[in-house]
PyMOL Python script that loads the backbone (N, CA, C, O; Angstrom):
from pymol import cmd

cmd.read_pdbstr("""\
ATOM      1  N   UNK A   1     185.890  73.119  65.251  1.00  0.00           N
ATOM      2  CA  UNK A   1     185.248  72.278  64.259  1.00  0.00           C
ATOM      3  C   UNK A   1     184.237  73.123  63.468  1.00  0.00           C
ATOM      4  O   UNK A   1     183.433  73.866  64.032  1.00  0.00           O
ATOM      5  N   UNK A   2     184.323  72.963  62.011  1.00  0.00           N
ATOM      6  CA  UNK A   2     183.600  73.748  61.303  1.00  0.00           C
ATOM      7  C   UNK A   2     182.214  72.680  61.203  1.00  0.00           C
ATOM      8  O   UNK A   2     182.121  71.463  61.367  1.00  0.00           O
ATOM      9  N   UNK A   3     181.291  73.647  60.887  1.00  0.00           N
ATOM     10  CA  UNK A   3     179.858  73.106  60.621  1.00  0.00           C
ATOM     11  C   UNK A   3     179.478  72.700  59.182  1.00  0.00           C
ATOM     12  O   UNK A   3     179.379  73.679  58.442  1.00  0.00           O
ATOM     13  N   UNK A   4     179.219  71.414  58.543  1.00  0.00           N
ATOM     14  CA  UNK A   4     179.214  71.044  57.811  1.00  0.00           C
ATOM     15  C   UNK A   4     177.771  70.589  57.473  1.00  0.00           C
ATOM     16  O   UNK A   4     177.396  69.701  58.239  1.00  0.00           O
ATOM     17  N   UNK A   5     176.896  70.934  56.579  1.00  0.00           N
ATOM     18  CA  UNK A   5     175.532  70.219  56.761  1.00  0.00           C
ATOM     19  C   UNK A   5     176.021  69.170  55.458  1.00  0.00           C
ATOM     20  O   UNK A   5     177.137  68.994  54.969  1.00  0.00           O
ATOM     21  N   UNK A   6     175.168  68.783  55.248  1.00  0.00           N
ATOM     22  CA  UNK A   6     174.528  67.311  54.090  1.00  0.00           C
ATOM     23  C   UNK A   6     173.757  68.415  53.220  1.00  0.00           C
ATOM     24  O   UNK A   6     173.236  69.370  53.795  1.00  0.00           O
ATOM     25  N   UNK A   7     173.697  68.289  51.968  1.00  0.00           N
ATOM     26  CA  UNK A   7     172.387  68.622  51.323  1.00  0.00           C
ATOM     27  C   UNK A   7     172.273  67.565  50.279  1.00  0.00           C
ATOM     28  O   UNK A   7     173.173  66.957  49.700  1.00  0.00           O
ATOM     29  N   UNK A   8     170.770  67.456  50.141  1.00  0.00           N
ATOM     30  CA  UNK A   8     170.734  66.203  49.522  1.00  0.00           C
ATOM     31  C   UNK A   8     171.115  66.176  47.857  1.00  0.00           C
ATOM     32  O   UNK A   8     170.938  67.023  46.981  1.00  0.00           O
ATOM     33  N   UNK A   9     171.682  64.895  47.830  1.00  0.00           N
ATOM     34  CA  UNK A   9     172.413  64.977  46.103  1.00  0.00           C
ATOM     35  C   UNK A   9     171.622  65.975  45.445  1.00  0.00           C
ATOM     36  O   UNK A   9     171.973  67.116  45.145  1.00  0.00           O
ATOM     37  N   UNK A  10     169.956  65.141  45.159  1.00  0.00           N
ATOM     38  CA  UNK A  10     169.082  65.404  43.849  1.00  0.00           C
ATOM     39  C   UNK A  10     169.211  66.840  44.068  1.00  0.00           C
ATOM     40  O   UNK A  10     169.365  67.373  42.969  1.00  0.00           O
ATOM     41  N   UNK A  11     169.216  67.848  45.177  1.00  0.00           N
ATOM     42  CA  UNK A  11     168.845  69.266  45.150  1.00  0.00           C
ATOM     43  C   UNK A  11     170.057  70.196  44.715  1.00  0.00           C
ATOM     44  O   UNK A  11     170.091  71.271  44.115  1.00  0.00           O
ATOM     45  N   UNK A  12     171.620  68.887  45.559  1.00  0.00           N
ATOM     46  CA  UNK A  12     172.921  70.189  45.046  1.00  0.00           C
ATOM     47  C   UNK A  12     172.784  69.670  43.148  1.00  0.00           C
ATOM     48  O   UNK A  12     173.551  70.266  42.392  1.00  0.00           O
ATOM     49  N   UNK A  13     172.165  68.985  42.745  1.00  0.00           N
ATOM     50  CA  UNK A  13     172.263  68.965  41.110  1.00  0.00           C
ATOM     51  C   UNK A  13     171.508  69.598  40.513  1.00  0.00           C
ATOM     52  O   UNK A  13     171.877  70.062  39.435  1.00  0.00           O
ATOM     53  N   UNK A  14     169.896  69.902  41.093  1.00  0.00           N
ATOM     54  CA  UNK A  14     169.218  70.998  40.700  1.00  0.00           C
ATOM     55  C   UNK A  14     170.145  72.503  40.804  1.00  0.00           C
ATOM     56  O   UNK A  14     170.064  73.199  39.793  1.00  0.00           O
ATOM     57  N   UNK A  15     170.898  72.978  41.793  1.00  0.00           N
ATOM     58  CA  UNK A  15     171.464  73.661  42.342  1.00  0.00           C
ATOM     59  C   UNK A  15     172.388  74.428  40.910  1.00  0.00           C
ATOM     60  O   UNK A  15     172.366  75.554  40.415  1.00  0.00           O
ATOM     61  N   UNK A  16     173.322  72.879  40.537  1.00  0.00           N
ATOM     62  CA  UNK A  16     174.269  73.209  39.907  1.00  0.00           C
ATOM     63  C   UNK A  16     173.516  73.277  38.176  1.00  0.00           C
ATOM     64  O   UNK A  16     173.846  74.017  37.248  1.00  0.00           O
ATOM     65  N   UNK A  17     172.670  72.453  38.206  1.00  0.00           N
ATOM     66  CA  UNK A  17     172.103  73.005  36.703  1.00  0.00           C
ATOM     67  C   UNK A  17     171.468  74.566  36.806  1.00  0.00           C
ATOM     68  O   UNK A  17     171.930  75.474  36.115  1.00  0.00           O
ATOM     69  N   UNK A  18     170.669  74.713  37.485  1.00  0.00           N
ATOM     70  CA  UNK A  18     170.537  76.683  37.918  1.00  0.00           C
ATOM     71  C   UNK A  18     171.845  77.392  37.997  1.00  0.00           C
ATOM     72  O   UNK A  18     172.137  78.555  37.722  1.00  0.00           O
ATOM     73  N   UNK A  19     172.325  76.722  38.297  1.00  0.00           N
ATOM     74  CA  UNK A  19     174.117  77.734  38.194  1.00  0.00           C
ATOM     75  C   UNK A  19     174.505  78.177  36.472  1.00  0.00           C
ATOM     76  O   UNK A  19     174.946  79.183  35.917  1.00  0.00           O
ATOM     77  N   UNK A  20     173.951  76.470  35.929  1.00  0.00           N
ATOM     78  CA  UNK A  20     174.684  77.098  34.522  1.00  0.00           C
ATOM     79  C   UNK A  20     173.391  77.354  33.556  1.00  0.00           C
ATOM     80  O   UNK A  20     173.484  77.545  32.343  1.00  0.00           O
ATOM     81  N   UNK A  21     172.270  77.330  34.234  1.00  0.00           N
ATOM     82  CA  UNK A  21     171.096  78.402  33.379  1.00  0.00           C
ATOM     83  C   UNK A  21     171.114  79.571  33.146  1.00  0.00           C
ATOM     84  O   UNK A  21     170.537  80.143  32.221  1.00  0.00           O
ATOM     85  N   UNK A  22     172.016  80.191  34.258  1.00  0.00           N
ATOM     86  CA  UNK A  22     171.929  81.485  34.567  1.00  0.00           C
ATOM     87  C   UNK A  22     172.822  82.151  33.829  1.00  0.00           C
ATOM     88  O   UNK A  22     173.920  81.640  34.054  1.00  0.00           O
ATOM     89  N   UNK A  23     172.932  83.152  32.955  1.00  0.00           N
ATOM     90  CA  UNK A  23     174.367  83.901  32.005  1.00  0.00           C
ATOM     91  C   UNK A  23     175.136  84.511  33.088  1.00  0.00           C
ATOM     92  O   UNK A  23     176.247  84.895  32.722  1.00  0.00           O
ATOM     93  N   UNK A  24     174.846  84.715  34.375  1.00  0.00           N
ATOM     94  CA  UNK A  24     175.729  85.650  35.004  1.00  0.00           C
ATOM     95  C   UNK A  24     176.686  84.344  35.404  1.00  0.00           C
ATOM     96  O   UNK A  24     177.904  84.489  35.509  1.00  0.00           O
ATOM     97  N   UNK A  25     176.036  83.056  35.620  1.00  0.00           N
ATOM     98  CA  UNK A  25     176.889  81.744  36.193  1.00  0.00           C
ATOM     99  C   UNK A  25     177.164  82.060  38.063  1.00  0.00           C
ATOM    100  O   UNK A  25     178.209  81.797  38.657  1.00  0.00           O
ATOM    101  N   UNK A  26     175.940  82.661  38.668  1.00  0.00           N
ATOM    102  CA  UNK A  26     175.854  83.169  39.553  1.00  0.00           C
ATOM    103  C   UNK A  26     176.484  81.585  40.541  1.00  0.00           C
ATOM    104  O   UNK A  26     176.047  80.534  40.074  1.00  0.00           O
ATOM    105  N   UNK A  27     177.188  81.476  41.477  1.00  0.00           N
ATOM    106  CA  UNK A  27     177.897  80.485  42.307  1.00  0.00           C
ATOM    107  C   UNK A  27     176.664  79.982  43.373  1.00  0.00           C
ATOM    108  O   UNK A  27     175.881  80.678  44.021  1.00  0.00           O
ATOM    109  N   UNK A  28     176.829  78.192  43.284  1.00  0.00           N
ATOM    110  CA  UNK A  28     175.806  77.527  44.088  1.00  0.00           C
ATOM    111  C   UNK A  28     175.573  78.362  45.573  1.00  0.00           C
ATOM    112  O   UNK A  28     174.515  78.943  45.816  1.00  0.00           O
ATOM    113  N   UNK A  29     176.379  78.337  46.233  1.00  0.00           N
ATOM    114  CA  UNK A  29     176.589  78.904  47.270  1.00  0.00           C
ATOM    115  C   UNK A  29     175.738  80.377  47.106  1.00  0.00           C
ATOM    116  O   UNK A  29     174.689  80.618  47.703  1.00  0.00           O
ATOM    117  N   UNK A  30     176.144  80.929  46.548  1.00  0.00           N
ATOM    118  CA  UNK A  30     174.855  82.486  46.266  1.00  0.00           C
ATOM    119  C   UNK A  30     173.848  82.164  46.175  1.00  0.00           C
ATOM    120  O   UNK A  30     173.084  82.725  46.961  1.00  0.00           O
ATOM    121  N   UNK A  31     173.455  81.519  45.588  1.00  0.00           N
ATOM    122  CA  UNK A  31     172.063  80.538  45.433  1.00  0.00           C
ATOM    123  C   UNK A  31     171.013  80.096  46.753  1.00  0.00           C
ATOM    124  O   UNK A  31     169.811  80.310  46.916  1.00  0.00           O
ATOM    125  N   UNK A  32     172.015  79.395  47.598  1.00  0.00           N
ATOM    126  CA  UNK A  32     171.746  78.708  48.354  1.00  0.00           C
ATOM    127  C   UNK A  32     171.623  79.753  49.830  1.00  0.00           C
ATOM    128  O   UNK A  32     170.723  79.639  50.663  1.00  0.00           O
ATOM    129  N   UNK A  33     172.811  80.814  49.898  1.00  0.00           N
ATOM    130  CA  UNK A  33     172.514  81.527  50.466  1.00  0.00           C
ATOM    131  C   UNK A  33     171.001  82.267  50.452  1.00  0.00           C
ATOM    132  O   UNK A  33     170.152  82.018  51.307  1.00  0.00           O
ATOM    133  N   UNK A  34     170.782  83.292  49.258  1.00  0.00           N
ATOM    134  CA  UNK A  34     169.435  83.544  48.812  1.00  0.00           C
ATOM    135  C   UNK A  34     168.330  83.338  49.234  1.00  0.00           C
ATOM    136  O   UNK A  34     167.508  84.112  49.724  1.00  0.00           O
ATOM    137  N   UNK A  35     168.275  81.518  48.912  1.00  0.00           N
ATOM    138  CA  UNK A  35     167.428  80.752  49.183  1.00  0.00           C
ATOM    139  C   UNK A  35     166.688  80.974  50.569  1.00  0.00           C
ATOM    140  O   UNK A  35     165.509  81.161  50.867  1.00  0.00           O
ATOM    141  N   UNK A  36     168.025  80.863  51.391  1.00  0.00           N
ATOM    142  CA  UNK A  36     168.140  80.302  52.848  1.00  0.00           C
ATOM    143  C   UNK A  36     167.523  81.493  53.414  1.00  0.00           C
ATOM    144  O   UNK A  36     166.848  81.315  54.428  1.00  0.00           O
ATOM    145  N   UNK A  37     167.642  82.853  52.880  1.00  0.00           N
ATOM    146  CA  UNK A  37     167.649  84.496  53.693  1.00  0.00           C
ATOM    147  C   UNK A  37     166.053  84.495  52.888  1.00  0.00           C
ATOM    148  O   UNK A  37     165.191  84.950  53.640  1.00  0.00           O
ATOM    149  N   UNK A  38     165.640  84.166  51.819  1.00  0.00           N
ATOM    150  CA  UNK A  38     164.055  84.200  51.682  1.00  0.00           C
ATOM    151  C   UNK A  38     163.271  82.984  52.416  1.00  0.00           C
ATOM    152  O   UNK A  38     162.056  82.794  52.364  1.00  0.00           O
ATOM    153  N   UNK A  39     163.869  82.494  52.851  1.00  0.00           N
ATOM    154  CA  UNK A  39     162.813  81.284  53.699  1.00  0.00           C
ATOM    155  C   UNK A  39     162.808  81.804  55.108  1.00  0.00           C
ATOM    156  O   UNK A  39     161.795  81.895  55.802  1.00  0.00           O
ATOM    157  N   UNK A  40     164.299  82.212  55.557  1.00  0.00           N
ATOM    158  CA  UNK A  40     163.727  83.048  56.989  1.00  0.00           C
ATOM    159  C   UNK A  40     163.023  84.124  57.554  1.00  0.00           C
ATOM    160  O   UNK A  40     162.616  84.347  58.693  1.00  0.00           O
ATOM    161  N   UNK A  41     162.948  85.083  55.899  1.00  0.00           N
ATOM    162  CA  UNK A  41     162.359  85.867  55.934  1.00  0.00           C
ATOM    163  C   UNK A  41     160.538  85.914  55.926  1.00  0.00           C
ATOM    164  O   UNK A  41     159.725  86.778  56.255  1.00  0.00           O
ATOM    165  N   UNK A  42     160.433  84.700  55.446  1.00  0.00           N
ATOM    166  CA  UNK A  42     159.219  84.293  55.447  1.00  0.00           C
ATOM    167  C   UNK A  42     158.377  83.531  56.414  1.00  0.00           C
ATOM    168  O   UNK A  42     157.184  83.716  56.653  1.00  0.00           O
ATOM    169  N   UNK A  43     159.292  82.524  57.004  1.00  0.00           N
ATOM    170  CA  UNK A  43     159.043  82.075  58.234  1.00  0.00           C
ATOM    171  C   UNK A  43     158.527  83.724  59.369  1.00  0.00           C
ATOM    172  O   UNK A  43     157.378  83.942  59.752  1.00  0.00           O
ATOM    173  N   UNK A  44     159.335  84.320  59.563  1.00  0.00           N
ATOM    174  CA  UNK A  44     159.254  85.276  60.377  1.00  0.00           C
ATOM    175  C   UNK A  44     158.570  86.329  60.379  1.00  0.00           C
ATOM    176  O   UNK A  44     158.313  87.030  61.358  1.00  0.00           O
ATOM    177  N   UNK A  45     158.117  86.548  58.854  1.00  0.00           N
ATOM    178  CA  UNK A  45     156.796  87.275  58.662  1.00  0.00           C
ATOM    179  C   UNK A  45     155.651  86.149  58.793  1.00  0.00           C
ATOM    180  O   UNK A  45     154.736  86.318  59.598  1.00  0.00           O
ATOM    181  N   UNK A  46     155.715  85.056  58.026  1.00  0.00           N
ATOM    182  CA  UNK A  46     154.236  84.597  59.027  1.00  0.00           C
ATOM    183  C   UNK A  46     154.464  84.080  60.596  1.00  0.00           C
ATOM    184  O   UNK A  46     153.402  83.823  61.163  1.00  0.00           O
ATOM    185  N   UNK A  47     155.185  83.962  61.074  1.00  0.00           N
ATOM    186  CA  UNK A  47     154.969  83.887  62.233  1.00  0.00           C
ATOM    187  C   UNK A  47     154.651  85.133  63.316  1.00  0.00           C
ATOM    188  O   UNK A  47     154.029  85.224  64.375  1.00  0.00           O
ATOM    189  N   UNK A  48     155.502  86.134  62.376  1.00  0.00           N
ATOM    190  CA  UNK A  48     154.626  87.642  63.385  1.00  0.00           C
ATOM    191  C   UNK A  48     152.909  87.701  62.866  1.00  0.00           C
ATOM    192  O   UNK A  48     151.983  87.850  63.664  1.00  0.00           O
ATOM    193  N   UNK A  49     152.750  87.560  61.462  1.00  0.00           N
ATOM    194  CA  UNK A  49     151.058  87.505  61.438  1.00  0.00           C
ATOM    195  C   UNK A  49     150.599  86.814  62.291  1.00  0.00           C
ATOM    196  O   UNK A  49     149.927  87.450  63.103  1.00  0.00           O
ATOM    197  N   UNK A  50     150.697  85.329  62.542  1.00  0.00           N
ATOM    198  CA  UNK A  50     150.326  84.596  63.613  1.00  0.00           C
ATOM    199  C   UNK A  50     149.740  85.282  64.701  1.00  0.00           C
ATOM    200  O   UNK A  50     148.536  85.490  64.851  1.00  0.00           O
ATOM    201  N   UNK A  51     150.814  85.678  65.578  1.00  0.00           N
ATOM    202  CA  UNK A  51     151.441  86.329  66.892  1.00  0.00           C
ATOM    203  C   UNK A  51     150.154  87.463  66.734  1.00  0.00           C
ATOM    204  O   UNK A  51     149.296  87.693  67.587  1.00  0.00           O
ATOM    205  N   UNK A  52     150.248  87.910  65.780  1.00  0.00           N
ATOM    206  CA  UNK A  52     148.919  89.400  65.429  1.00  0.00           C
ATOM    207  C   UNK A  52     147.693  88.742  65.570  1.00  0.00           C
ATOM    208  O   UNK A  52     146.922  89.069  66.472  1.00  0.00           O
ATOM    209  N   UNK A  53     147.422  87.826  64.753  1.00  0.00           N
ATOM    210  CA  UNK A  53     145.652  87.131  64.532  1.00  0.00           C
ATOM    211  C   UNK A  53     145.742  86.944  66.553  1.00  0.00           C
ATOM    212  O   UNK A  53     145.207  87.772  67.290  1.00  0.00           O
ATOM    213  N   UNK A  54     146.268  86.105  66.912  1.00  0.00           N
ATOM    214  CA  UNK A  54     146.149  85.418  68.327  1.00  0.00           C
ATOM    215  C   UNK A  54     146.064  87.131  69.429  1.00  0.00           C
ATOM    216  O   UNK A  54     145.632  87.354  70.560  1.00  0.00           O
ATOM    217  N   UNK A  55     146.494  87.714  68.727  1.00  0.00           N
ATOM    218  CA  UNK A  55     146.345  89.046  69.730  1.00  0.00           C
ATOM    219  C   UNK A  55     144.972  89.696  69.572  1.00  0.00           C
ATOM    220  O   UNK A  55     143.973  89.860  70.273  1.00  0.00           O
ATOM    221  N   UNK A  56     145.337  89.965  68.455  1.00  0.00           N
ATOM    222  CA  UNK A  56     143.734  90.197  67.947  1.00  0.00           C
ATOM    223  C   UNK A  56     142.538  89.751  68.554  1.00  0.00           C
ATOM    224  O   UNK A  56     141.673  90.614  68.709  1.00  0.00           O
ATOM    225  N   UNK A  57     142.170  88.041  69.117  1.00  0.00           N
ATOM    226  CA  UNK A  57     141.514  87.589  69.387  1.00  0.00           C
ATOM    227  C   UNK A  57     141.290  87.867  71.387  1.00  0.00           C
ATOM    228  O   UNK A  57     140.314  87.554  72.070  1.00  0.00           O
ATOM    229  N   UNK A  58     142.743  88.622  71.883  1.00  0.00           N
ATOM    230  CA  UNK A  58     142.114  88.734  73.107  1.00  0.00           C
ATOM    231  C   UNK A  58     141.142  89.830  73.562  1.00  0.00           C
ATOM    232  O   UNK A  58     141.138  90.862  72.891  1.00  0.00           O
ATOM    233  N   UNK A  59     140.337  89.742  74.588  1.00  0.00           N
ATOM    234  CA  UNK A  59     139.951  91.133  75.003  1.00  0.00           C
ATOM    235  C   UNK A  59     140.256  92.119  75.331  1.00  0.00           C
ATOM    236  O   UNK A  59     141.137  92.361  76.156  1.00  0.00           O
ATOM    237  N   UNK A  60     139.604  92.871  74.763  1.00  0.00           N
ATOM    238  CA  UNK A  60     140.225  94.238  74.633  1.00  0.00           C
ATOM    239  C   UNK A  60     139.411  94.814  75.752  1.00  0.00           C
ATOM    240  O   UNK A  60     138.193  94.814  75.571  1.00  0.00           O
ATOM    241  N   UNK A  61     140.166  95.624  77.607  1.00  0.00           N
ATOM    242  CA  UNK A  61     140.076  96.565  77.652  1.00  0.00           C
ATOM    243  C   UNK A  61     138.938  95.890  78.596  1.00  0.00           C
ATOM    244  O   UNK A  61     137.840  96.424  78.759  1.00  0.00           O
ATOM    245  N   UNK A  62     139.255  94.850  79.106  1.00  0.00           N
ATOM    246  CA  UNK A  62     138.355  93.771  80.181  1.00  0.00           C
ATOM    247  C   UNK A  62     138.848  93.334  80.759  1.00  0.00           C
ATOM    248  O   UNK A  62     139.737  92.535  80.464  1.00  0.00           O
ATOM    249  N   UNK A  63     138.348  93.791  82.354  1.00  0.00           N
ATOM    250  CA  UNK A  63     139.653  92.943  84.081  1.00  0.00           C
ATOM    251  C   UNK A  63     138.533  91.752  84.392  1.00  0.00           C
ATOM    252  O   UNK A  63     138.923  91.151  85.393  1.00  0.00           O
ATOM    253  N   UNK A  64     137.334  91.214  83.921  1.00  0.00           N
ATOM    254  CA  UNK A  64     136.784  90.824  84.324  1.00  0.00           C
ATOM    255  C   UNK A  64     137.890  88.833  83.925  1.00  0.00           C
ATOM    256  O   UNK A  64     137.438  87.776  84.366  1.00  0.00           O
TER     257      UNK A  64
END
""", "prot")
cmd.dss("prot")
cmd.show_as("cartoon", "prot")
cmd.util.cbc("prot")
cmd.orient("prot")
């Protein structure tokens, strides 16, 4: 069984008007891919900052 998500109407129509803004007529799907690889990429850089501040905050170099 293939994996099928939903995306919601209003966004695949934003989607498809950006398709034909574009002169290259770059395909929804490229788009959406894109999209998808800059949001994880971002998630995962702030979540390593996170991970850094919270380290940051332990002691350093203390058994007490």
């Amino acid at each position: 069984m293939c994996y099928s998500p939903k995306i919601k109407p209003e966004l695949v129509r934003e989607l498809y008007l950006l398709k034909h803004s574009d002169e290259r007529k770059t395909p929804m799907t490229k788009l959406v891919n894109e999209a998808v690889e800059q949001y994880l990429e971002r998630i995962k850089s702030n979540n390593g900052k996170q991970e850094n501040d919270t380290d940051s905050n332990a002691p350093h170099g203390s058994d007490n």
